[in-house]
mmCIF file as Biopython writes it, N, C-alpha, C and O atoms, coordinates in Angstrom:
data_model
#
loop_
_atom_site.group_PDB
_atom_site.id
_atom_site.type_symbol
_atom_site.label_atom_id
_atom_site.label_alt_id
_atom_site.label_comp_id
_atom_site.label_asym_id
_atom_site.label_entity_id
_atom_site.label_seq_id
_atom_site.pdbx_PDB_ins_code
_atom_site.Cartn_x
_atom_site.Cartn_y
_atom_site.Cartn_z
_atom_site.occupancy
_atom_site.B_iso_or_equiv
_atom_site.auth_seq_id
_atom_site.auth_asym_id
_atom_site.pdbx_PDB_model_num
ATOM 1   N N  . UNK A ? 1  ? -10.460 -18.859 -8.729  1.0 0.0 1  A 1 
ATOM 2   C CA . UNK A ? 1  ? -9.236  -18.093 -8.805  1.0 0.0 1  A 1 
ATOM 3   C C  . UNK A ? 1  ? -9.534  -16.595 -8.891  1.0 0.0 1  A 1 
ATOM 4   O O  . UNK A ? 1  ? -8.767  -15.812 -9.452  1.0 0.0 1  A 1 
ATOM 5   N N  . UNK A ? 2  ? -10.786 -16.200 -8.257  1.0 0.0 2  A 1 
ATOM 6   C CA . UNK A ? 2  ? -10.741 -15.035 -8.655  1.0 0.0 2  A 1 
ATOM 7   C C  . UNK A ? 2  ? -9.971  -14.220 -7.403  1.0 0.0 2  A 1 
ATOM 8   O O  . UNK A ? 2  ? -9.958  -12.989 -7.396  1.0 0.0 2  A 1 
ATOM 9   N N  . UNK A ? 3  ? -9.372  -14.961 -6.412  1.0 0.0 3  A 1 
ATOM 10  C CA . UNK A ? 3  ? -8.396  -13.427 -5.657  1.0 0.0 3  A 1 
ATOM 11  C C  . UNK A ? 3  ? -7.412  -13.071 -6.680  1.0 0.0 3  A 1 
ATOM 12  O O  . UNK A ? 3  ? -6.790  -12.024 -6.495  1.0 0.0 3  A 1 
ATOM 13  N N  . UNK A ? 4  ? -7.172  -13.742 -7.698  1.0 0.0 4  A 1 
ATOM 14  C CA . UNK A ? 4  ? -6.209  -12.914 -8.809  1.0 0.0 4  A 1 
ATOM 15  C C  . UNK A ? 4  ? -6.114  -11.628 -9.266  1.0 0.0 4  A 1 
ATOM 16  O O  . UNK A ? 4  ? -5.268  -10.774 -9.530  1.0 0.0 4  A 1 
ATOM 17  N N  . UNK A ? 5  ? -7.458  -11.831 -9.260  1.0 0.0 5  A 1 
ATOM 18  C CA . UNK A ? 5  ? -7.716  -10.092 -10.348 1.0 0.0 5  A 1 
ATOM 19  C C  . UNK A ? 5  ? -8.357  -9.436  -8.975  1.0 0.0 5  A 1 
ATOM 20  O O  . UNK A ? 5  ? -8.524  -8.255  -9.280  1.0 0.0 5  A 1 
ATOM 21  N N  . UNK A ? 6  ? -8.664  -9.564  -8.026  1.0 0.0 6  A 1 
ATOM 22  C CA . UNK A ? 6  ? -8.983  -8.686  -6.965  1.0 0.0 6  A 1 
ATOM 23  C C  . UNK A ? 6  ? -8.668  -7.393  -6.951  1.0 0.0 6  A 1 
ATOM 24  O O  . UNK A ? 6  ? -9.549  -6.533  -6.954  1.0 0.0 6  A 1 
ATOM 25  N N  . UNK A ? 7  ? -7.406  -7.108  -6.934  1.0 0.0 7  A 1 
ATOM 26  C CA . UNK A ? 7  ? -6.642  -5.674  -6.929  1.0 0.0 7  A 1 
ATOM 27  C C  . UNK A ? 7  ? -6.711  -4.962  -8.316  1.0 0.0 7  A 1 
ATOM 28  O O  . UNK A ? 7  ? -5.942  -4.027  -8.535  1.0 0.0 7  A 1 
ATOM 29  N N  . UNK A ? 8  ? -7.806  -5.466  -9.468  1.0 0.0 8  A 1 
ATOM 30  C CA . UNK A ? 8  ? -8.046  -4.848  -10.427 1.0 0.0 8  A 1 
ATOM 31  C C  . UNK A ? 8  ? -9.687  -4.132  -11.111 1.0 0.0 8  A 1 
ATOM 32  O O  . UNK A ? 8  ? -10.100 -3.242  -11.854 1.0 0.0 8  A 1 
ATOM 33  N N  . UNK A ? 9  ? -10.311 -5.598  -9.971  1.0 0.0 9  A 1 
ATOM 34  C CA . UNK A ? 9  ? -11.501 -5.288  -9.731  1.0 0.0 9  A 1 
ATOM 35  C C  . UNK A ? 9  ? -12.156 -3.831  -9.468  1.0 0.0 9  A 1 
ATOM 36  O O  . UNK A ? 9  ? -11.547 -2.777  -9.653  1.0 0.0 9  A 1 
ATOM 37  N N  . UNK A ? 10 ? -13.310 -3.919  -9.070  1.0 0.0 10 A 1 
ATOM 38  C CA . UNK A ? 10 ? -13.938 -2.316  -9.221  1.0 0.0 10 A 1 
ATOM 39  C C  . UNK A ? 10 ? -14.094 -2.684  -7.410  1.0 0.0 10 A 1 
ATOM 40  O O  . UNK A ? 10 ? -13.958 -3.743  -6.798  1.0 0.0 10 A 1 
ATOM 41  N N  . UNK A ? 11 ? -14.435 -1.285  -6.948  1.0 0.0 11 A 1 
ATOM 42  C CA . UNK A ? 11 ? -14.259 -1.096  -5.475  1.0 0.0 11 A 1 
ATOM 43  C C  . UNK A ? 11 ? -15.967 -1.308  -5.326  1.0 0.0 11 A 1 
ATOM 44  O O  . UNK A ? 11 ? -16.764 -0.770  -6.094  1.0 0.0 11 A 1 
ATOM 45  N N  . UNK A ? 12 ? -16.390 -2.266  -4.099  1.0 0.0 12 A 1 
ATOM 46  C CA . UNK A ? 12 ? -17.606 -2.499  -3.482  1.0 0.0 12 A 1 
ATOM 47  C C  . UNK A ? 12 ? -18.074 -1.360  -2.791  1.0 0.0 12 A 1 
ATOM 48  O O  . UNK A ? 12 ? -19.203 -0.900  -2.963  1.0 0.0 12 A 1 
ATOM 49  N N  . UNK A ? 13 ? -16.937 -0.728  -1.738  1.0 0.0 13 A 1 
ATOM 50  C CA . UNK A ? 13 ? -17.664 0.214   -0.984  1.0 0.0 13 A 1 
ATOM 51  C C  . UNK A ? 13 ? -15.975 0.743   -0.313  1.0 0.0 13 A 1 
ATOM 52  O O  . UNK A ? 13 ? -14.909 0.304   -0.746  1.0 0.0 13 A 1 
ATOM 53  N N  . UNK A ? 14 ? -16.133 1.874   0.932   1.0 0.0 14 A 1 
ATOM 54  C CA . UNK A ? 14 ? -15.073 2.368   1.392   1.0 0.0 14 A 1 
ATOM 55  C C  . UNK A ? 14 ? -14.978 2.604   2.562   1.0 0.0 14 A 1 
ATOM 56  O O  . UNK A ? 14 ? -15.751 3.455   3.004   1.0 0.0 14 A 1 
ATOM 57  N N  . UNK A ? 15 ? -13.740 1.770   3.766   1.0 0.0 15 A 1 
ATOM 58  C CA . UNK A ? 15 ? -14.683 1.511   5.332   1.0 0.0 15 A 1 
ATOM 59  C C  . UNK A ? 15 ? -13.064 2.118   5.692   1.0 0.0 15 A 1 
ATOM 60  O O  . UNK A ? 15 ? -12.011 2.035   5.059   1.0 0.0 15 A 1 
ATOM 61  N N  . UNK A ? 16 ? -13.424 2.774   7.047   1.0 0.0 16 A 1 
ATOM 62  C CA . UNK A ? 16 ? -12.292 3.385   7.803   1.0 0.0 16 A 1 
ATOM 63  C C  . UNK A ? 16 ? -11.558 2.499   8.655   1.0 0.0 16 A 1 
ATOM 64  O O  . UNK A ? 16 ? -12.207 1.822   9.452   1.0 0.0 16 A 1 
ATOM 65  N N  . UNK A ? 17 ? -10.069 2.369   8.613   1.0 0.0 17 A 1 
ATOM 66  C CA . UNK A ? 17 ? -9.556  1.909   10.154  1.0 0.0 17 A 1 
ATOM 67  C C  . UNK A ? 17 ? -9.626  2.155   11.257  1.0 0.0 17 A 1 
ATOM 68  O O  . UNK A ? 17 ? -8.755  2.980   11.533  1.0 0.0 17 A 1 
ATOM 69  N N  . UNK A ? 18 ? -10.391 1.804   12.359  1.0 0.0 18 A 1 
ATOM 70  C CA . UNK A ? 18 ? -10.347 2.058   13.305  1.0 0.0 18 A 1 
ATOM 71  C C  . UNK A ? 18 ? -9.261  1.781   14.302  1.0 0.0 18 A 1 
ATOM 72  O O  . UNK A ? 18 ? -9.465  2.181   15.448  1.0 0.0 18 A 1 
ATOM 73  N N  . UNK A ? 19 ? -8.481  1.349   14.121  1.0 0.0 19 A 1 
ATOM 74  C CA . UNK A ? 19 ? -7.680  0.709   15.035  1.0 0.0 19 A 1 
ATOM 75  C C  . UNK A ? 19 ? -6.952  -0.248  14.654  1.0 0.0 19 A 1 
ATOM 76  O O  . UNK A ? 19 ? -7.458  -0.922  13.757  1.0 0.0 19 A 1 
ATOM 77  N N  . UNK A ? 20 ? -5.650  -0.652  15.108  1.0 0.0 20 A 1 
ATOM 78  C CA . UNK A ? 20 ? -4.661  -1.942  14.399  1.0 0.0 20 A 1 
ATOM 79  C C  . UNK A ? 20 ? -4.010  -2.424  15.725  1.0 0.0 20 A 1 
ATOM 80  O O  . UNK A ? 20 ? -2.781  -2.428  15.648  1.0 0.0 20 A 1 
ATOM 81  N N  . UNK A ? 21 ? -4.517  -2.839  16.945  1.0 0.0 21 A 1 
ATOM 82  C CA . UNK A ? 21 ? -4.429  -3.769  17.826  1.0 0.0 21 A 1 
ATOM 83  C C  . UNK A ? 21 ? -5.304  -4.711  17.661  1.0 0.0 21 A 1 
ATOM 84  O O  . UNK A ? 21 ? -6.474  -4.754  18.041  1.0 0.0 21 A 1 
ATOM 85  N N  . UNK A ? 22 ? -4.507  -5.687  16.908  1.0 0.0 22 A 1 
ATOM 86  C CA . UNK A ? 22 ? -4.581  -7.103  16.943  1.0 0.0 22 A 1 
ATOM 87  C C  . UNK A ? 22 ? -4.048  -8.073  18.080  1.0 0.0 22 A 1 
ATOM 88  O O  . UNK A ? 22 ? -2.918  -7.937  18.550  1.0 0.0 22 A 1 
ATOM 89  N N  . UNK A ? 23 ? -4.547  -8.630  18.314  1.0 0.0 23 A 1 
ATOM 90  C CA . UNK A ? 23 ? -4.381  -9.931  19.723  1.0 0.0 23 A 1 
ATOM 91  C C  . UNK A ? 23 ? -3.105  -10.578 18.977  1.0 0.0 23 A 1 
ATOM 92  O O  . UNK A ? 23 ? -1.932  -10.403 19.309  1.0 0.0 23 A 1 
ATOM 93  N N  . UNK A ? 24 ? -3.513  -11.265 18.035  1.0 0.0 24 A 1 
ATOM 94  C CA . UNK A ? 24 ? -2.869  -12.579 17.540  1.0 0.0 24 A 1 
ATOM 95  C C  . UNK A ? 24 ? -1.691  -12.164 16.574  1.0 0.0 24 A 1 
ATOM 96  O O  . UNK A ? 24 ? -0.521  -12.453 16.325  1.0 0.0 24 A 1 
ATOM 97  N N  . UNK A ? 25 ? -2.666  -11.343 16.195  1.0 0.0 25 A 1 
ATOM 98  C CA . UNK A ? 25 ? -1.488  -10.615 14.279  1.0 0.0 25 A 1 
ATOM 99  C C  . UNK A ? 25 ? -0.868  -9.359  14.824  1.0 0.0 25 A 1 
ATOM 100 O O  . UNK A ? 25 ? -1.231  -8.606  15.728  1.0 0.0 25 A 1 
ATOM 101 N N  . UNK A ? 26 ? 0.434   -9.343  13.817  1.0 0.0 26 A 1 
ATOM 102 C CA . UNK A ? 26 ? 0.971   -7.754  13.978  1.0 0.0 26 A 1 
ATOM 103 C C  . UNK A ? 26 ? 0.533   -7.479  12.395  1.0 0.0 26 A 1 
ATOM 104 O O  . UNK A ? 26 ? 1.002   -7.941  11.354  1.0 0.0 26 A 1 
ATOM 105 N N  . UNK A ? 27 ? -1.009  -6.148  12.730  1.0 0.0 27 A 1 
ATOM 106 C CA . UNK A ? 27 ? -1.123  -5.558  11.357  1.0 0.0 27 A 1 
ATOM 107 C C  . UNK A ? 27 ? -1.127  -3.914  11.780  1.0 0.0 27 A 1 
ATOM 108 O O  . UNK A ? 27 ? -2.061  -3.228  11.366  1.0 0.0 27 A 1 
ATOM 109 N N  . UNK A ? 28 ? -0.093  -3.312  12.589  1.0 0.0 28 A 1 
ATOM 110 C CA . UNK A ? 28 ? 0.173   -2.113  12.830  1.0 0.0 28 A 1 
ATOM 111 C C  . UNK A ? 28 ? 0.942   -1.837  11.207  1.0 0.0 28 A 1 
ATOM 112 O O  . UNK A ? 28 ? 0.973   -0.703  10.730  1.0 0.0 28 A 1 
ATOM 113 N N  . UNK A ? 29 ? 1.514   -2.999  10.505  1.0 0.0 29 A 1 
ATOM 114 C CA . UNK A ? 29 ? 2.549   -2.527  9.794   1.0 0.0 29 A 1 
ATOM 115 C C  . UNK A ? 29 ? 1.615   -2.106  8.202   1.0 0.0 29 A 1 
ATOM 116 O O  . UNK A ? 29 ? 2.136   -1.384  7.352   1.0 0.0 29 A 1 
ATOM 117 N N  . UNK A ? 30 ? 0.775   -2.459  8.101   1.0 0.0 30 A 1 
ATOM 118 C CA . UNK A ? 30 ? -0.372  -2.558  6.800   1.0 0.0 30 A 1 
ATOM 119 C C  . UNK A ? 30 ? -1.339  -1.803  7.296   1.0 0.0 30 A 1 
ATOM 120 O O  . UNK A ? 30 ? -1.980  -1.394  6.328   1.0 0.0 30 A 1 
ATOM 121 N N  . UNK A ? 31 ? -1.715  -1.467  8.112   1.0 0.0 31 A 1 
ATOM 122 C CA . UNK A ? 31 ? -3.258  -0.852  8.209   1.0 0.0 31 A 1 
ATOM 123 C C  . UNK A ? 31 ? -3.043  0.587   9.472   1.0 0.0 31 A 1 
ATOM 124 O O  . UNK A ? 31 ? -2.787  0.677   10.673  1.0 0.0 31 A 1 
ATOM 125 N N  . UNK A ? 32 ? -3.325  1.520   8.340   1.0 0.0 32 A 1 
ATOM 126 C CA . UNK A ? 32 ? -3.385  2.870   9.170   1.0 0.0 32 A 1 
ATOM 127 C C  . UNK A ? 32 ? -4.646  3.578   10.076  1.0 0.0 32 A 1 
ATOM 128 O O  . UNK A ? 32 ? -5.470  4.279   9.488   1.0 0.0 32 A 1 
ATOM 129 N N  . UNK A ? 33 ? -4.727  3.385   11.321  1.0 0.0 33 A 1 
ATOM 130 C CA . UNK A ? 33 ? -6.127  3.668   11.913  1.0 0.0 33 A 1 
ATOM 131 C C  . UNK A ? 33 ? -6.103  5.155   11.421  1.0 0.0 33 A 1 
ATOM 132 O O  . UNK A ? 33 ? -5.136  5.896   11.242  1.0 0.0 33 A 1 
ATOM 133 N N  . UNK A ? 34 ? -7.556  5.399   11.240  1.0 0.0 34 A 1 
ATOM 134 C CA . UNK A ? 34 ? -8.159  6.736   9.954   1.0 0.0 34 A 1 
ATOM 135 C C  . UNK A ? 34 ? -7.973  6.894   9.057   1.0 0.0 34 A 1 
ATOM 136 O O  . UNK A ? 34 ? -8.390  7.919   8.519   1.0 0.0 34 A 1 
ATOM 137 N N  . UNK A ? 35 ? -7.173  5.886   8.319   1.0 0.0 35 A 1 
ATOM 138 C CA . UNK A ? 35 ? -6.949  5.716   7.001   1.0 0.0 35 A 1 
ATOM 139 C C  . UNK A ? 35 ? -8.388  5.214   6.461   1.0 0.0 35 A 1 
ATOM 140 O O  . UNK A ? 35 ? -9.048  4.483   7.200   1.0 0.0 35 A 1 
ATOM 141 N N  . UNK A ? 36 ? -8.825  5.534   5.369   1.0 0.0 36 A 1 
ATOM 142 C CA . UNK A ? 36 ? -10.136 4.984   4.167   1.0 0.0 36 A 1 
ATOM 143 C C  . UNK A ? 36 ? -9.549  3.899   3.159   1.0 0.0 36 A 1 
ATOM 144 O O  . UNK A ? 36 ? -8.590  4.248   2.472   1.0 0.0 36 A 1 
ATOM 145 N N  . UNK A ? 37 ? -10.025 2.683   3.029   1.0 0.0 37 A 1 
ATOM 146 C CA . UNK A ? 37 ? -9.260  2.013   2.164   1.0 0.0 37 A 1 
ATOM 147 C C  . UNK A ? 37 ? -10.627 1.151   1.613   1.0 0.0 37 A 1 
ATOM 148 O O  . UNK A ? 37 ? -11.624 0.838   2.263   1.0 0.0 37 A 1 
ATOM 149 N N  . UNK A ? 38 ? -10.323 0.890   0.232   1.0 0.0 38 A 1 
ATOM 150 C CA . UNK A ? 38 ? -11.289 0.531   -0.786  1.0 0.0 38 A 1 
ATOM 151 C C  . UNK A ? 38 ? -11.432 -0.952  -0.687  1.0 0.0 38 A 1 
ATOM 152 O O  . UNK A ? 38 ? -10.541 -1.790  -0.549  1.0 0.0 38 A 1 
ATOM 153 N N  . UNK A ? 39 ? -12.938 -1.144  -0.798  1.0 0.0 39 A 1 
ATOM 154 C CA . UNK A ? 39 ? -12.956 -3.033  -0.177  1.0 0.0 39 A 1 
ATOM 155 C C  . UNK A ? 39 ? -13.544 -3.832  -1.402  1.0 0.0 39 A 1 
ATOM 156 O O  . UNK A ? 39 ? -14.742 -3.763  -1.679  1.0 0.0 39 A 1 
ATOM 157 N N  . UNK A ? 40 ? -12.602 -4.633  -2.162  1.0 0.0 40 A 1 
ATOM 158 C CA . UNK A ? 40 ? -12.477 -5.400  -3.224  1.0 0.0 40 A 1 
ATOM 159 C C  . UNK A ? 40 ? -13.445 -6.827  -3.192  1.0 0.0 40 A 1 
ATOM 160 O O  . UNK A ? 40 ? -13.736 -7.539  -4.153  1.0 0.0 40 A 1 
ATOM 161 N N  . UNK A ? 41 ? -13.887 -7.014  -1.577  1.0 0.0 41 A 1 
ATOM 162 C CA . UNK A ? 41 ? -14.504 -8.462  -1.533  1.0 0.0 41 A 1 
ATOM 163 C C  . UNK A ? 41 ? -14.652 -8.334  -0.284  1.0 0.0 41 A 1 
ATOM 164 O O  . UNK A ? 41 ? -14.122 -7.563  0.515   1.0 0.0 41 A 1 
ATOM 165 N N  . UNK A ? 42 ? -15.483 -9.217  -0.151  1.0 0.0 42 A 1 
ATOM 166 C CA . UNK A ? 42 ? -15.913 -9.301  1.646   1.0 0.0 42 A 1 
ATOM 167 C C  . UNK A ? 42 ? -16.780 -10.474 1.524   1.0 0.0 42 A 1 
ATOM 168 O O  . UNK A ? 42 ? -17.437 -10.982 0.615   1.0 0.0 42 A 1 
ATOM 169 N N  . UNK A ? 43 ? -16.445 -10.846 3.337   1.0 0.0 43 A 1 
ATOM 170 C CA . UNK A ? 43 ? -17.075 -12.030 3.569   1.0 0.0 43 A 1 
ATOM 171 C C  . UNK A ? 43 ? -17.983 -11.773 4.659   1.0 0.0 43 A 1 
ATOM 172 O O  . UNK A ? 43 ? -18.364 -10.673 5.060   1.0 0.0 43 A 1 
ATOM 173 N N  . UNK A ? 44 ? -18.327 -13.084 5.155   1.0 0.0 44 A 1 
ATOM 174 C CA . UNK A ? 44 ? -19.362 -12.240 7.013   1.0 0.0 44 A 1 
ATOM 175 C C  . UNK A ? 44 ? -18.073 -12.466 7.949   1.0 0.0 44 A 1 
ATOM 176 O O  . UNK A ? 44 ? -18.413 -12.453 9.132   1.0 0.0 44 A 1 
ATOM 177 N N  . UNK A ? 45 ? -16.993 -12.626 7.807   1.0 0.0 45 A 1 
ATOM 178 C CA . UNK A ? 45 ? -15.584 -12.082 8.633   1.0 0.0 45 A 1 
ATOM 179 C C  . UNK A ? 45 ? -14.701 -11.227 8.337   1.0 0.0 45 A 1 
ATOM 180 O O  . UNK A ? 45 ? -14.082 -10.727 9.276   1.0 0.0 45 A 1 
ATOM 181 N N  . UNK A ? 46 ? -14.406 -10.839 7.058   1.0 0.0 46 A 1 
ATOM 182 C CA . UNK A ? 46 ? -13.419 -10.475 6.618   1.0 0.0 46 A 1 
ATOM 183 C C  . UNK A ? 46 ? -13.761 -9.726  5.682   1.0 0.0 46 A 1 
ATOM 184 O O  . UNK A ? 46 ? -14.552 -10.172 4.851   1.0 0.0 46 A 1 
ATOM 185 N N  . UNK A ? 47 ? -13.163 -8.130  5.536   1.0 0.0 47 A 1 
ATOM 186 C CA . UNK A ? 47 ? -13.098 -7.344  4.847   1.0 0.0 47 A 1 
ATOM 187 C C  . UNK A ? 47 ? -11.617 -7.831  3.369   1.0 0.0 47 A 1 
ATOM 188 O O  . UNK A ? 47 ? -10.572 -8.288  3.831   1.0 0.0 47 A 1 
ATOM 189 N N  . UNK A ? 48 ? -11.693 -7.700  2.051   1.0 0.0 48 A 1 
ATOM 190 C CA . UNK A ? 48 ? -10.440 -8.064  1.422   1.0 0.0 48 A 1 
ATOM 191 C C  . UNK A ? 48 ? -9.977  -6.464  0.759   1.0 0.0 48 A 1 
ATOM 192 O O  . UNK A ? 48 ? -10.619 -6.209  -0.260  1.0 0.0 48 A 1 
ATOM 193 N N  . UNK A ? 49 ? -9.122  -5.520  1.114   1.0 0.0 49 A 1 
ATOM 194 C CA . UNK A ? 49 ? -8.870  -4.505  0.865   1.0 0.0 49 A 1 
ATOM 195 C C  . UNK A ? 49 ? -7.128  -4.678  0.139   1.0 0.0 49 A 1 
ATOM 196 O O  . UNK A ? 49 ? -6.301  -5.585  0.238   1.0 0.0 49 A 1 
ATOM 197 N N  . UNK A ? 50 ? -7.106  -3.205  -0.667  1.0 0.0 50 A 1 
ATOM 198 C CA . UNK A ? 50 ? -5.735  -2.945  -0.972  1.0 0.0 50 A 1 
ATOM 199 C C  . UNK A ? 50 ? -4.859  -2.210  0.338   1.0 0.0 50 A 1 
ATOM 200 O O  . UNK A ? 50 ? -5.103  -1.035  0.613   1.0 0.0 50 A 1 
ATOM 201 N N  . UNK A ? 51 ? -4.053  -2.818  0.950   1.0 0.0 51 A 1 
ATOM 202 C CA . UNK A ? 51 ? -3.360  -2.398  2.457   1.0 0.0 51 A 1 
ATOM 203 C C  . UNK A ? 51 ? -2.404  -1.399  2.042   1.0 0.0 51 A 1 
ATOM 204 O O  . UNK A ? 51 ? -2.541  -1.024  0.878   1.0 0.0 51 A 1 
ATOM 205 N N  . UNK A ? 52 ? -1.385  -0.830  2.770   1.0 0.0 52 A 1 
ATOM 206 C CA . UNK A ? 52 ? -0.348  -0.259  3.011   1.0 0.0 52 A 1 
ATOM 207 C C  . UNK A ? 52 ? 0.549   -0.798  2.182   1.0 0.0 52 A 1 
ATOM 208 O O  . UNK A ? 52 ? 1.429   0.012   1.891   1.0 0.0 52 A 1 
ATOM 209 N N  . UNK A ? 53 ? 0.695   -2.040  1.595   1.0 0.0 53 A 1 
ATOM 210 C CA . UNK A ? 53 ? 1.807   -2.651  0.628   1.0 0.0 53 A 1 
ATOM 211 C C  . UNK A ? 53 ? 1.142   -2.463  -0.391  1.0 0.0 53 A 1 
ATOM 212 O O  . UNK A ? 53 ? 1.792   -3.053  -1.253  1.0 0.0 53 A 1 
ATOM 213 N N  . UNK A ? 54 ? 0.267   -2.028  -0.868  1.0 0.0 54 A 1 
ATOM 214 C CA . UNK A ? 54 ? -0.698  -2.187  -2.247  1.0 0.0 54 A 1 
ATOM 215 C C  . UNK A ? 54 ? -0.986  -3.397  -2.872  1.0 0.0 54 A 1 
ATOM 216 O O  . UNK A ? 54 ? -1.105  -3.656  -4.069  1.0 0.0 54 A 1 
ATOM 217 N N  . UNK A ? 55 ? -1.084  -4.127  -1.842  1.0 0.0 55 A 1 
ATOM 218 C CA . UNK A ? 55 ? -1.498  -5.861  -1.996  1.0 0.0 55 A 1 
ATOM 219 C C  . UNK A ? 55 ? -2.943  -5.597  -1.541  1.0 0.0 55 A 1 
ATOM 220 O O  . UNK A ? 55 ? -3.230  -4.575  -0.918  1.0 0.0 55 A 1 
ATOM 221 N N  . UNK A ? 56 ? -3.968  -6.664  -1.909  1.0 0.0 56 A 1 
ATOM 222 C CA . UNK A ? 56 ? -4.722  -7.343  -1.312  1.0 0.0 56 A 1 
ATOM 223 C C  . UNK A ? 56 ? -4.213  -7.852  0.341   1.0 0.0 56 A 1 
ATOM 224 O O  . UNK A ? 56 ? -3.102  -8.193  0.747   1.0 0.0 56 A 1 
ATOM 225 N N  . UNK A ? 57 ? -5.388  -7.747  0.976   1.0 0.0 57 A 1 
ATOM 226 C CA . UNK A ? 57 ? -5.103  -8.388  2.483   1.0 0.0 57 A 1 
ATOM 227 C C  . UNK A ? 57 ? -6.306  -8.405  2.907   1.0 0.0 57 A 1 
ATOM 228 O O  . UNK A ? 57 ? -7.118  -7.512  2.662   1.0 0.0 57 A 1 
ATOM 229 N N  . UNK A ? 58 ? -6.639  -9.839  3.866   1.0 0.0 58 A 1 
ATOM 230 C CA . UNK A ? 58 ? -7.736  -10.311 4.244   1.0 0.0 58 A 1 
ATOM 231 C C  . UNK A ? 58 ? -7.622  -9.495  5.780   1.0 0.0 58 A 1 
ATOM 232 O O  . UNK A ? 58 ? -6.647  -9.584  6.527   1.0 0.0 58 A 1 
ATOM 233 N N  . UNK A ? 59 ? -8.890  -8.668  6.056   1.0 0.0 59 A 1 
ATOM 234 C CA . UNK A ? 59 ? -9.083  -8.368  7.699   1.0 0.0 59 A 1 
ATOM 235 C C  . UNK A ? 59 ? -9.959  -8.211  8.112   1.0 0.0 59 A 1 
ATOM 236 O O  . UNK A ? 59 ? -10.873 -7.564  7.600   1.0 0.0 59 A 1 
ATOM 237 N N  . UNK A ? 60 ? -9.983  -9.044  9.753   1.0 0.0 60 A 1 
ATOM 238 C CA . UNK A ? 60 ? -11.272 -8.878  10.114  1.0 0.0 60 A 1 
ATOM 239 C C  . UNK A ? 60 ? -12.163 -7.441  10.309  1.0 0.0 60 A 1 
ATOM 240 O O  . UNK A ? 60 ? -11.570 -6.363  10.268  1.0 0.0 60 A 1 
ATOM 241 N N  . UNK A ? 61 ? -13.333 -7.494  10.480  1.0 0.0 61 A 1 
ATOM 242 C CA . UNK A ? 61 ? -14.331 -6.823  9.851   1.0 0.0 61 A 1 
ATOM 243 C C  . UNK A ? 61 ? -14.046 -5.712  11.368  1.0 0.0 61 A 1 
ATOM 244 O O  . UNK A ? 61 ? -14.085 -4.509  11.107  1.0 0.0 61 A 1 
ATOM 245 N N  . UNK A ? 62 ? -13.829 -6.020  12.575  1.0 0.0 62 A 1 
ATOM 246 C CA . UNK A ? 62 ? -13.845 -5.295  13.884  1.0 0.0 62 A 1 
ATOM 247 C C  . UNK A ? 62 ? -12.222 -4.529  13.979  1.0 0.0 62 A 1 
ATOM 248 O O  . UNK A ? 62 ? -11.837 -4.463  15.146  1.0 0.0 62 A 1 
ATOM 249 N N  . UNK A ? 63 ? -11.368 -4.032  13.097  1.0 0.0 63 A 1 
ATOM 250 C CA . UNK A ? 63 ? -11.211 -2.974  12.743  1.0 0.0 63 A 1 
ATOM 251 C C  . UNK A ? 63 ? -11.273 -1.693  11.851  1.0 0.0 63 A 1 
ATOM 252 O O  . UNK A ? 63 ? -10.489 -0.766  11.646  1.0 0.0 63 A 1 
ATOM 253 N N  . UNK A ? 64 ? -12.960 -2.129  11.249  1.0 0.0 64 A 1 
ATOM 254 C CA . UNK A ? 64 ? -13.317 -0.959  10.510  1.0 0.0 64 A 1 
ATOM 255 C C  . UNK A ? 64 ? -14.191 -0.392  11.065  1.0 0.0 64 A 1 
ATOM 256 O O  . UNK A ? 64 ? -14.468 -0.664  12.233  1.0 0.0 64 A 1 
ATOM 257 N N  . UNK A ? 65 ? -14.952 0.694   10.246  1.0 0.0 65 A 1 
ATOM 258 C CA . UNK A ? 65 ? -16.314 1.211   10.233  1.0 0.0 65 A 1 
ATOM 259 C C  . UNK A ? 65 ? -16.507 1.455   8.827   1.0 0.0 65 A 1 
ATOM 260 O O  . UNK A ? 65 ? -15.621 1.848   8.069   1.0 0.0 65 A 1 
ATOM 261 N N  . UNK A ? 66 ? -17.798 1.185   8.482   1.0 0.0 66 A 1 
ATOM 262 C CA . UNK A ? 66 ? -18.499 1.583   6.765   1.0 0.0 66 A 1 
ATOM 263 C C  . UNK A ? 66 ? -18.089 3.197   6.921   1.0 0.0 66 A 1 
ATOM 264 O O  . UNK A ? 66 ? -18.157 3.938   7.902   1.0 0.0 66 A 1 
ATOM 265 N N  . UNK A ? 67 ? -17.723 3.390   5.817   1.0 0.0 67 A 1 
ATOM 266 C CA . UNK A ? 67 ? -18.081 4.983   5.123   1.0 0.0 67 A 1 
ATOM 267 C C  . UNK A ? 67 ? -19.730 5.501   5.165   1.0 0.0 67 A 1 
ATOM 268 O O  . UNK A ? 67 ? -20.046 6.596   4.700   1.0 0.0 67 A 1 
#
């Protein structure tokens, strides 16, 4: 259960949006390309960041770049 406390957790590291054309998903509405956003958890797919709603949100890793 730890995505609970995720959004309270301490920040891993800090990766840029590159881009929010998604194929499948509409995440134009959460994720600002050149925006810096703080990454709470990560997987080998998925970045878990605080988005545009100040939620947690799972995204894949090929619209960022590391800081």
């Amino acid at each position: 259960m730890i995505h609970q406390t995720w959004e309270k957790s301490e920040t891993i590291k800090k990766i840029k949006c590159v881009h929010a054309d998604a194929k499948k998903f509409v995440v134009h509405h959460v994720l600002t390309p050149g925006k810096v956003y703080d990454v709470k958890n990560e997987t080998d797919e998925f970045y878990f960041i605080i988005d545009n709603t100040n939620r947690i949100g799972g995204f894949k890793k090929d619209y960022f770049v590391e800081q």
